[in-house]
N, CA, C and O atoms as CSV, one atom per row, in Angstrom:
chain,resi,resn,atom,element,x,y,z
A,1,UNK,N,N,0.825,-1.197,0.000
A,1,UNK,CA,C,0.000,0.000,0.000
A,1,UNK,C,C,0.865,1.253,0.000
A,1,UNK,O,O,0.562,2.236,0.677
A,2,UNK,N,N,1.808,1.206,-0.674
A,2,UNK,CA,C,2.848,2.334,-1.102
A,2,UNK,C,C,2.506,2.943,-2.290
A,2,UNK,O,O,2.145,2.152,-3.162
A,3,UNK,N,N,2.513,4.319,-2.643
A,3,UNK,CA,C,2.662,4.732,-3.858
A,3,UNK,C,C,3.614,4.307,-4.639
A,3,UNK,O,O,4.582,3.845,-4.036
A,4,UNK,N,N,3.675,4.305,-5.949
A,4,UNK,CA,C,5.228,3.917,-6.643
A,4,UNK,C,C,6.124,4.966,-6.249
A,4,UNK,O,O,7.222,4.782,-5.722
A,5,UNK,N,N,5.545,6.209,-6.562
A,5,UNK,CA,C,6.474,7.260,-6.585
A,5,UNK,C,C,7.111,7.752,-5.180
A,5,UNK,O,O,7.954,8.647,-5.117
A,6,UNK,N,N,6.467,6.869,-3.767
A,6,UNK,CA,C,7.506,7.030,-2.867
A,6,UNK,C,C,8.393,6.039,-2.646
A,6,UNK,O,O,9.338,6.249,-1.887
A,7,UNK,N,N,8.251,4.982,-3.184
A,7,UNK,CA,C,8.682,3.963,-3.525
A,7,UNK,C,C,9.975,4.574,-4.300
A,7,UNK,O,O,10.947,4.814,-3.584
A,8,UNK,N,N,10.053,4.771,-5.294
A,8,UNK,CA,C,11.237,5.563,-5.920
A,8,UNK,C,C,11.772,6.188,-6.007
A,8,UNK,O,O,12.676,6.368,-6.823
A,9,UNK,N,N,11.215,7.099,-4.725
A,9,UNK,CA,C,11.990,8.364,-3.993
A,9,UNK,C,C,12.663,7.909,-3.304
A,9,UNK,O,O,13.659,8.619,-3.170
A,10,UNK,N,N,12.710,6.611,-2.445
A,10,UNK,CA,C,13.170,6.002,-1.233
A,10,UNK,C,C,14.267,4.970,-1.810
A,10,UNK,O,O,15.233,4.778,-1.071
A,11,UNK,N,N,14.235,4.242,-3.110
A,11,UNK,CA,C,15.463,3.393,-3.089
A,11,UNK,C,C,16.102,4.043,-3.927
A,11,UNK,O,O,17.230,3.576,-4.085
A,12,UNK,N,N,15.726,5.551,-4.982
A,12,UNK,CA,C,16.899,5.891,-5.956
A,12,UNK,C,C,17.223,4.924,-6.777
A,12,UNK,O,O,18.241,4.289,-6.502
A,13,UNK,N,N,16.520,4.596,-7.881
A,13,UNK,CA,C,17.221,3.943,-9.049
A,13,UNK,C,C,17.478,4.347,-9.871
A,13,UNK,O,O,16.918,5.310,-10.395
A,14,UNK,N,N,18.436,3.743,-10.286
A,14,UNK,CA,C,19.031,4.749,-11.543
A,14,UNK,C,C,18.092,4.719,-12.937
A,14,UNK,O,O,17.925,3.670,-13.559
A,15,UNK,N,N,17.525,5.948,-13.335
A,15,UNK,CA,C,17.006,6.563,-14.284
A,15,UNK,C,C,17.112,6.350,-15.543
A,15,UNK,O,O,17.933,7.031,-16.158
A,16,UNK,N,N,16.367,5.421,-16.214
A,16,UNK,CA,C,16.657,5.762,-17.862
A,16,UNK,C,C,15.417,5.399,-18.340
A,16,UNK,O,O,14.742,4.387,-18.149
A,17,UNK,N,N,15.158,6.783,-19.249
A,17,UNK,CA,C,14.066,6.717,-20.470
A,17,UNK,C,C,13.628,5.817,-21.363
A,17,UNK,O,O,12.704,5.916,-22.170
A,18,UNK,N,N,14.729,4.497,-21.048
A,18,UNK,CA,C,14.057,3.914,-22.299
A,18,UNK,C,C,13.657,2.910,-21.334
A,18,UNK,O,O,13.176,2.068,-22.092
A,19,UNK,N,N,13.499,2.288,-19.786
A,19,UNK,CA,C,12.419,1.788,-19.196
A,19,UNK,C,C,12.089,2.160,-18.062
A,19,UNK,O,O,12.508,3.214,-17.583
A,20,UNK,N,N,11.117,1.189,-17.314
A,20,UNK,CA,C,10.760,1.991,-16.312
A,20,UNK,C,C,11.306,1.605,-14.886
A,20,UNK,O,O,11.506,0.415,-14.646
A,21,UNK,N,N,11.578,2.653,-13.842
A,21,UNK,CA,C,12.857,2.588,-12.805
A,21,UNK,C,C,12.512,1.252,-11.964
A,21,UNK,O,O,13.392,0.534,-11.490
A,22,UNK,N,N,11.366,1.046,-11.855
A,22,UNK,CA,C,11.582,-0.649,-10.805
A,22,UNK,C,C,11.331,-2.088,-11.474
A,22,UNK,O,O,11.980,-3.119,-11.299
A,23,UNK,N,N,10.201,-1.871,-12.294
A,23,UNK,CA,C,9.933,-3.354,-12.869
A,23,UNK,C,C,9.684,-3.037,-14.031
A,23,UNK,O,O,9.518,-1.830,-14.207
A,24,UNK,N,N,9.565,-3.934,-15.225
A,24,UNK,CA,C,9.024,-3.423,-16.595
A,24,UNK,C,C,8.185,-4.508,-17.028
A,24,UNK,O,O,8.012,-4.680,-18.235
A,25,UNK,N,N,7.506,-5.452,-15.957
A,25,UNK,CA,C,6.797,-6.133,-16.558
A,25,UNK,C,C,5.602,-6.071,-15.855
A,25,UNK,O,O,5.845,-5.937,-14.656
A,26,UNK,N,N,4.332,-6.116,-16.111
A,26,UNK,CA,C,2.875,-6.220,-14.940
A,26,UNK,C,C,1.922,-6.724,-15.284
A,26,UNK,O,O,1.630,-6.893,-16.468
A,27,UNK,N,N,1.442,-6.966,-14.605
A,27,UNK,CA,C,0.088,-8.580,-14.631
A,27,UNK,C,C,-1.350,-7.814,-14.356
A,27,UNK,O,O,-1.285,-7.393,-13.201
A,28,UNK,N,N,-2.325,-7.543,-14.806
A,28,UNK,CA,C,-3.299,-7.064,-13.774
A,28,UNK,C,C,-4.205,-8.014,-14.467
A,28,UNK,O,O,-4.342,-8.271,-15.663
A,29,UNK,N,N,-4.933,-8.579,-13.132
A,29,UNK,CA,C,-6.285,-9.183,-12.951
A,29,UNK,C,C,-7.901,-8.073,-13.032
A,29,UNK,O,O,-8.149,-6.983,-12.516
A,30,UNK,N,N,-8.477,-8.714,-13.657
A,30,UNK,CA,C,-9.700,-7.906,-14.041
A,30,UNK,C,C,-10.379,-8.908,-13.474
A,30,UNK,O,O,-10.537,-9.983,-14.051
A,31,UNK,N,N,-10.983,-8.575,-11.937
A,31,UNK,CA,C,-11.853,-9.850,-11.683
A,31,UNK,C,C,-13.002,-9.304,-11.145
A,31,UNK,O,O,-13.802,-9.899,-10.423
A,32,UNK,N,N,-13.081,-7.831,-11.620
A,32,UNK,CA,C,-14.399,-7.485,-10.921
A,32,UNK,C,C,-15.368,-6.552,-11.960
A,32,UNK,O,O,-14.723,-5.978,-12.838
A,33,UNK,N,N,-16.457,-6.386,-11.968
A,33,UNK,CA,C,-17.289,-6.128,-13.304
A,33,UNK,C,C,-17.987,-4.908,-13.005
A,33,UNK,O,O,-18.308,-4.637,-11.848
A,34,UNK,N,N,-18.157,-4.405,-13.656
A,34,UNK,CA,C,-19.001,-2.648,-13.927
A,34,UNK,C,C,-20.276,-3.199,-13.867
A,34,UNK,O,O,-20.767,-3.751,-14.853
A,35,UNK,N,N,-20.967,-3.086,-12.612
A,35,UNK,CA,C,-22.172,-2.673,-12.543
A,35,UNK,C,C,-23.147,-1.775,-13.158
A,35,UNK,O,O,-24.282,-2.123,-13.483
A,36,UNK,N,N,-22.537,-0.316,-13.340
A,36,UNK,CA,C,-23.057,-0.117,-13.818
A,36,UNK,C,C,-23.203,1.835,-12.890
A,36,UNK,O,O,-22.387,1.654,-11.987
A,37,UNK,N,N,-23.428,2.481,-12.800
A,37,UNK,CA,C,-23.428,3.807,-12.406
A,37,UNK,C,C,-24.952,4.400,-12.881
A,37,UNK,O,O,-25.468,4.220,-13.984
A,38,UNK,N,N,-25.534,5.173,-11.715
A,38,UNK,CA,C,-26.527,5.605,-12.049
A,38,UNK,C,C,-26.141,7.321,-11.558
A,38,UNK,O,O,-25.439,7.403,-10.550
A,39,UNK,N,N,-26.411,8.167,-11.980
A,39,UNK,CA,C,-26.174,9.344,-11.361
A,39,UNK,C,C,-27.605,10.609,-12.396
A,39,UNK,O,O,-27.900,10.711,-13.586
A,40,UNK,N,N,-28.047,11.236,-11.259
A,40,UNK,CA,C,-29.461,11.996,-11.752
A,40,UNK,C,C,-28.818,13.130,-13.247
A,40,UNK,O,O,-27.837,13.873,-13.239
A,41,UNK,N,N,-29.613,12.920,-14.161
A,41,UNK,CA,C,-29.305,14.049,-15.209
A,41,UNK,C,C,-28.178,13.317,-16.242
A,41,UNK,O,O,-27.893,13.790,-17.342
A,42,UNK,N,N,-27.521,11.935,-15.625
A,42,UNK,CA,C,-26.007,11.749,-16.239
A,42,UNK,C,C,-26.466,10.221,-16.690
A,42,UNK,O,O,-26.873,9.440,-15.830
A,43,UNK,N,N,-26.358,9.742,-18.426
A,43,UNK,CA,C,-26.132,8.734,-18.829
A,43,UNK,C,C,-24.584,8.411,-18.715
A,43,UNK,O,O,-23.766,9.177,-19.225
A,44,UNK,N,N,-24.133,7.091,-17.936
A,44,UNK,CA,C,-22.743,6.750,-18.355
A,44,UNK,C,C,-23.194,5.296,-18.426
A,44,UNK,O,O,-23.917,4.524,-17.796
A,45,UNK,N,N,-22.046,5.309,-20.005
A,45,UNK,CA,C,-22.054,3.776,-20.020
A,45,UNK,C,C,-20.559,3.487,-20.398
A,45,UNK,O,O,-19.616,4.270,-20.511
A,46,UNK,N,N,-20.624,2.131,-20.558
A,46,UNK,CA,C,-18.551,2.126,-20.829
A,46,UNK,C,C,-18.203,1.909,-21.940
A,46,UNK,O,O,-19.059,1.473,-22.710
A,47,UNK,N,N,-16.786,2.135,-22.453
A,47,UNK,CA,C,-16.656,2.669,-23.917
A,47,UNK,C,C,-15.335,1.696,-23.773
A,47,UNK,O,O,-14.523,1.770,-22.851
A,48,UNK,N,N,-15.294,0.929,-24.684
A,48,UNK,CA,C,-13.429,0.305,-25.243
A,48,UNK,C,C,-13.198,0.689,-26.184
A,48,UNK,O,O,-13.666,0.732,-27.322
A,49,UNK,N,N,-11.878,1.198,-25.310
A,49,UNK,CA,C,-10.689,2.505,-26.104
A,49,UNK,C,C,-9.711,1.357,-26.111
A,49,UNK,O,O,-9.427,0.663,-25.135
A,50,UNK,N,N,-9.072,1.207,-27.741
A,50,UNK,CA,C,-7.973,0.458,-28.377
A,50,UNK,C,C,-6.594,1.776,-27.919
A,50,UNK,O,O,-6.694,2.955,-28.258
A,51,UNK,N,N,-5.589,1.300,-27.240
A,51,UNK,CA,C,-4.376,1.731,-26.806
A,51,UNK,C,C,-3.476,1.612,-27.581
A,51,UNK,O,O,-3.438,0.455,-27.999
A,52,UNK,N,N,-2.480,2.431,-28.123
A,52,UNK,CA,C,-1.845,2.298,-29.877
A,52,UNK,C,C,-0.164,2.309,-28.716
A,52,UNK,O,O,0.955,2.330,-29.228
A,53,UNK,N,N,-0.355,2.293,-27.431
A,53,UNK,CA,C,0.914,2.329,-26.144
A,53,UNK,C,C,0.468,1.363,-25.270
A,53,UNK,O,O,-0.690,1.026,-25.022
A,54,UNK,N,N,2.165,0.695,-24.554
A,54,UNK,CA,C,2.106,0.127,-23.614
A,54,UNK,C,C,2.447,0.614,-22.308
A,54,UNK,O,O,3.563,1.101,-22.488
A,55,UNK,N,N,2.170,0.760,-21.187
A,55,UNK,CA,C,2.970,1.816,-20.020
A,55,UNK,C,C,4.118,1.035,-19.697
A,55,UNK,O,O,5.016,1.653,-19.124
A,56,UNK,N,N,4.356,-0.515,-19.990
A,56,UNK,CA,C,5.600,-1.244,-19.462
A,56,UNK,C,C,6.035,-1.916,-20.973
A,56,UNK,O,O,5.334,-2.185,-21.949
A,57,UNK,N,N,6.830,-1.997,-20.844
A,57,UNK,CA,C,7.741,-3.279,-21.302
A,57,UNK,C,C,6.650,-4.352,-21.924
A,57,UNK,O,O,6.358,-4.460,-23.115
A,58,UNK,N,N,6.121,-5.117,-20.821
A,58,UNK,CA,C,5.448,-5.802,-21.357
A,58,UNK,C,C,4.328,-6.090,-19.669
A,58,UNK,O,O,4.520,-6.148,-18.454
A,59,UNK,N,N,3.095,-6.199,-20.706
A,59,UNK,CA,C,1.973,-6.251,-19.288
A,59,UNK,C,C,1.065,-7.138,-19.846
A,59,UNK,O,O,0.619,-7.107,-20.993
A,60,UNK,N,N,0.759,-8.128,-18.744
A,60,UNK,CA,C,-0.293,-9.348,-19.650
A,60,UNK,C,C,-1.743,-9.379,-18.645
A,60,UNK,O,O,-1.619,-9.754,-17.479
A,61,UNK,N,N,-2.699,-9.087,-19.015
A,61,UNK,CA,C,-4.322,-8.867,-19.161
A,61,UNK,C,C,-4.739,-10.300,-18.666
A,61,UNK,O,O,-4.504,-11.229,-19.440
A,62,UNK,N,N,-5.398,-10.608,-17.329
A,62,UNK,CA,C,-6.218,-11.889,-17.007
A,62,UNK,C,C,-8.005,-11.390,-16.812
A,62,UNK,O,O,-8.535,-10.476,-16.179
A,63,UNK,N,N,-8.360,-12.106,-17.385
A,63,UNK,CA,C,-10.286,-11.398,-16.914
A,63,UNK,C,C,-10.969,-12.786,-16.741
A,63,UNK,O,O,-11.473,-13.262,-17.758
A,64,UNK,N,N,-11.023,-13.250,-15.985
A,64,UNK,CA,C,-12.076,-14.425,-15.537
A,64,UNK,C,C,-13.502,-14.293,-16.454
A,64,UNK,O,O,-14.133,-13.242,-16.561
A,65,UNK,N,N,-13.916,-15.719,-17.159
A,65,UNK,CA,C,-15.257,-15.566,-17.322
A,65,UNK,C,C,-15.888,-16.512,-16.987
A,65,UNK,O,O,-15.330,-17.094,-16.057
A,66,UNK,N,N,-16.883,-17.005,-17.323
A,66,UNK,CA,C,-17.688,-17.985,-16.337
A,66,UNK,C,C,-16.930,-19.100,-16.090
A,66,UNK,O,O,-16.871,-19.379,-14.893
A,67,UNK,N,N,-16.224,-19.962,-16.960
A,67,UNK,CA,C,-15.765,-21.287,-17.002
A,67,UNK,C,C,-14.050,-21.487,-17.884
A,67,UNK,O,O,-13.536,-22.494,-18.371
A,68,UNK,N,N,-13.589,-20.170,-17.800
A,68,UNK,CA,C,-12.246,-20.081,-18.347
A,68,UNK,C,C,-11.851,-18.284,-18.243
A,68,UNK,O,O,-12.444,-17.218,-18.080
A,69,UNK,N,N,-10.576,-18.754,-18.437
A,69,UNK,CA,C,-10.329,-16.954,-18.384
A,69,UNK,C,C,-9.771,-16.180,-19.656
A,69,UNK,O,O,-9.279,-17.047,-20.379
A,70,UNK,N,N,-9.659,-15.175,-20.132
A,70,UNK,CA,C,-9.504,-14.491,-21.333
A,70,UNK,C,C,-8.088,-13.539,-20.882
A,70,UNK,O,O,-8.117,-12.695,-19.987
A,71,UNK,N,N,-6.950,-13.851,-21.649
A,71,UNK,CA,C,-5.784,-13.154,-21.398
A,71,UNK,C,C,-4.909,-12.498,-22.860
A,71,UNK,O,O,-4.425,-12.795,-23.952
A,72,UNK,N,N,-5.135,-11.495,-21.979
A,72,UNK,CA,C,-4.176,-10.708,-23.384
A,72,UNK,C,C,-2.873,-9.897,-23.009
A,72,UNK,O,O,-2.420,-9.561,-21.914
A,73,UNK,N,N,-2.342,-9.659,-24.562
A,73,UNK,CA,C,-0.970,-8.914,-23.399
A,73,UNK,C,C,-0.520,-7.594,-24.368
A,73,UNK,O,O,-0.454,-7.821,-25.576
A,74,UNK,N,N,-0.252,-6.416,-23.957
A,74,UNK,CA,C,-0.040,-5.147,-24.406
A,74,UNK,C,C,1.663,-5.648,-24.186
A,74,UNK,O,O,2.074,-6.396,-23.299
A,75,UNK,N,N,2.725,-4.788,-25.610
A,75,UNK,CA,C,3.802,-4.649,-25.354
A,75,UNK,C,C,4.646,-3.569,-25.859
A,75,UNK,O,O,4.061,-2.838,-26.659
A,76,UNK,N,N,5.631,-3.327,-25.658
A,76,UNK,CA,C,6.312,-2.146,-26.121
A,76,UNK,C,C,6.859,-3.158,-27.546
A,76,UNK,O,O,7.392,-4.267,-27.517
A,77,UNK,N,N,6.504,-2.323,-28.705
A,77,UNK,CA,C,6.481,-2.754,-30.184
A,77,UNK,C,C,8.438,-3.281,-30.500
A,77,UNK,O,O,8.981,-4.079,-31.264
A,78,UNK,N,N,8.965,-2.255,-29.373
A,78,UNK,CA,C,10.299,-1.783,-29.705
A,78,UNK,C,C,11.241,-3.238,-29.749
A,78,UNK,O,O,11.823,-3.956,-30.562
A,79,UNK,N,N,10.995,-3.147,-28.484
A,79,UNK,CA,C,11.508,-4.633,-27.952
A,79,UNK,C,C,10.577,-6.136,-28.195
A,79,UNK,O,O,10.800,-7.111,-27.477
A,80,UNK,N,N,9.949,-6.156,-28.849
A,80,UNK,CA,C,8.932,-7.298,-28.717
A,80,UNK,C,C,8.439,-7.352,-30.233
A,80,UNK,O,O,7.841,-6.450,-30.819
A,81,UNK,N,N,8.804,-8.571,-30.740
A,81,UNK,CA,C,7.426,-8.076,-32.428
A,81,UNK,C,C,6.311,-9.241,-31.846
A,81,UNK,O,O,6.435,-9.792,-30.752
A,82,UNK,N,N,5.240,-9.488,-32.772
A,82,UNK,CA,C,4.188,-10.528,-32.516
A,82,UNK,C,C,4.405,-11.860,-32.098
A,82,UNK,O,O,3.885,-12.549,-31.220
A,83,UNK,N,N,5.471,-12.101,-33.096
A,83,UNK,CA,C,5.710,-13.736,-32.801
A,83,UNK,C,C,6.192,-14.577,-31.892
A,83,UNK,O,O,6.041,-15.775,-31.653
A,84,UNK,N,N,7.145,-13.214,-31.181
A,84,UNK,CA,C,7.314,-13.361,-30.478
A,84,UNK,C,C,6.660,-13.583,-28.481
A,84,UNK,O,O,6.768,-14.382,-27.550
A,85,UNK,N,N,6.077,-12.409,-28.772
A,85,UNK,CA,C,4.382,-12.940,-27.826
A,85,UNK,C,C,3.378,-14.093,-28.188
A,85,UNK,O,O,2.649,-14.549,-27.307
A,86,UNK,N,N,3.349,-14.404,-29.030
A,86,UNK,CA,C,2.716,-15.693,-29.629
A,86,UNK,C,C,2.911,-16.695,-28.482
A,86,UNK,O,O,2.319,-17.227,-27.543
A,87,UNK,N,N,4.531,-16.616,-29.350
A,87,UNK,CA,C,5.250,-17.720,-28.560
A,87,UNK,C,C,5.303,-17.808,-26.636
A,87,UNK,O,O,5.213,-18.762,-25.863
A,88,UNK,N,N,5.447,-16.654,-26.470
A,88,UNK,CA,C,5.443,-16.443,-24.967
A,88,UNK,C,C,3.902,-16.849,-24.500
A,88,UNK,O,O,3.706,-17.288,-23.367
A,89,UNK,N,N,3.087,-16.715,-25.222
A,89,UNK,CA,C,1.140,-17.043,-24.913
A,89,UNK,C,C,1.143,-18.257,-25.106
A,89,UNK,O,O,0.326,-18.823,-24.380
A,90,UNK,N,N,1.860,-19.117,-25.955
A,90,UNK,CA,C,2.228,-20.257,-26.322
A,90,UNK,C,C,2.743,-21.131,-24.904
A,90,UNK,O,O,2.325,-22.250,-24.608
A,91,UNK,N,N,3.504,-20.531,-24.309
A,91,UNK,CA,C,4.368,-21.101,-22.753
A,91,UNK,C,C,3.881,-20.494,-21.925
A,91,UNK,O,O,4.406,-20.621,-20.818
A,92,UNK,N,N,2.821,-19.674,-22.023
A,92,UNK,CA,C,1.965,-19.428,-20.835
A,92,UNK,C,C,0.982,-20.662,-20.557
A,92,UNK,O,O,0.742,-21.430,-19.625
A,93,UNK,N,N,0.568,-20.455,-21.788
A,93,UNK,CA,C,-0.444,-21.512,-22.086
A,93,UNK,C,C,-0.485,-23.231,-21.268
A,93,UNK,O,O,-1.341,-23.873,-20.659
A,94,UNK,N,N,0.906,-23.453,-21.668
A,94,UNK,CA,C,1.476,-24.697,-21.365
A,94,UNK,C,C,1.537,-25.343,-20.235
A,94,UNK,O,O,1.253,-26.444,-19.764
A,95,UNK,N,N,2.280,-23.695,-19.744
A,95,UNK,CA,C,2.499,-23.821,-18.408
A,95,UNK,C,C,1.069,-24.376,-17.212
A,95,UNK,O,O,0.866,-25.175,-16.298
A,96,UNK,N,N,0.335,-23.264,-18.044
A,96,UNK,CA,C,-0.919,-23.626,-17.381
A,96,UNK,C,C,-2.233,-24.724,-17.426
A,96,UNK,O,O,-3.360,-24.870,-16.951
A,97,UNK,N,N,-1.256,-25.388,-18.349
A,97,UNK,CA,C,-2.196,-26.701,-18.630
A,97,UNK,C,C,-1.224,-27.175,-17.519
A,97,UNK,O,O,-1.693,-26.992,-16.395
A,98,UNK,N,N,-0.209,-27.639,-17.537
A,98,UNK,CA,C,0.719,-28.478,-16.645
A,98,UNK,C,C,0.237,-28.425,-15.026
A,98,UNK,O,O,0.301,-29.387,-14.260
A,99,UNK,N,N,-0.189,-27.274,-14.734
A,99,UNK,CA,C,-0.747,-26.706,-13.506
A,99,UNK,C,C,-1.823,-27.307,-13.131
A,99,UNK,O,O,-2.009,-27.635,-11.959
A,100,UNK,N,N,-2.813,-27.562,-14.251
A,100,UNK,CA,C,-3.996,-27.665,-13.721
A,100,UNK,C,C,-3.366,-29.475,-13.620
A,100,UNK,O,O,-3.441,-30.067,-12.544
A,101,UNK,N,N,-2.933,-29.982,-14.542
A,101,UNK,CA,C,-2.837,-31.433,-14.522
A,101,UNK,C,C,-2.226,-32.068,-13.714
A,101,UNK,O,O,-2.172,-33.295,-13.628
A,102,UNK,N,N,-1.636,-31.156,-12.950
A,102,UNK,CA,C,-0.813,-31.737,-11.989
A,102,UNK,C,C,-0.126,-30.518,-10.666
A,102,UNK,O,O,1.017,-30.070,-10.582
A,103,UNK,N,N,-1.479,-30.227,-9.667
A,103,UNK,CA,C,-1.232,-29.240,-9.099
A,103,UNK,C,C,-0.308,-29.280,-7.889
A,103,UNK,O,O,-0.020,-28.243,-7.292
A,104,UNK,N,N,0.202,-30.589,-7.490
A,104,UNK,CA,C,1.377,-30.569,-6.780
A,104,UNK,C,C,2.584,-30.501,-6.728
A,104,UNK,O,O,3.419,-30.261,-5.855
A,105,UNK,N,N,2.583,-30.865,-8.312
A,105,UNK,CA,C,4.110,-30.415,-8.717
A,105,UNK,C,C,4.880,-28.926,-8.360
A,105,UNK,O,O,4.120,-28.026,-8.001
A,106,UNK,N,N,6.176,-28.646,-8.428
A,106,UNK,CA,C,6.596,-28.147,-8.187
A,106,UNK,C,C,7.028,-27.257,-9.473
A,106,UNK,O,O,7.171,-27.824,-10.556
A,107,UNK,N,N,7.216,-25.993,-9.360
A,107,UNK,CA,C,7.559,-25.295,-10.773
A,107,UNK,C,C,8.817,-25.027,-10.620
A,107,UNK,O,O,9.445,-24.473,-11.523
């Protein structure tokens, strides 16, 4: 429950523009759903906006749906072409069959 930015005031890392100062990779879970907003005088409904940027390196998208989950992954174009994420969705993939088939194993 830290901000990043005191977070990076406090260990000083060294600075460079072309990534970002603590981690460059991030995971976020989407496991909770828009109800929905009512407010007097105000229609809101929700809009998907296509992102032509990644904020990291590379960040991979989990959203639970009823009976499987839907994962995608945003990347910096620079360092990364398609096939290469393919392939990485490819050994995600794998990984996570192996998991379910055998959840005591050790990774």
């Amino acid at each position: 429950d830290l901000p990043i930015e005191k977070l990076i005031e406090h260990l000083h890392p060294d600075r460079h523009l072309s990534h970002q100062p603590i981690f460059q990779v991030n995971m976020a879970l989407h496991n909770t759903q828009f109800e929905g907003l009512s407010l007097d005088g105000l229609l809101i409904e929700t809009v998907n906006l296509s992102r032509q940027t990644s904020k990291f390196d590379l960040m991979f998208h989990v959203m639970p749906n009823e009976d499987t989950h839907r994962i995608w992954f945003e990347y910096a174009v620079d360092l990364f072409n398609s096939s290469t994420i393919a392939r990485l969705g490819d050994h995600l993939e794998h990984l996570l069959e192996q998991i379910v088939a055998n959840p005591a194993a050790s990774l």
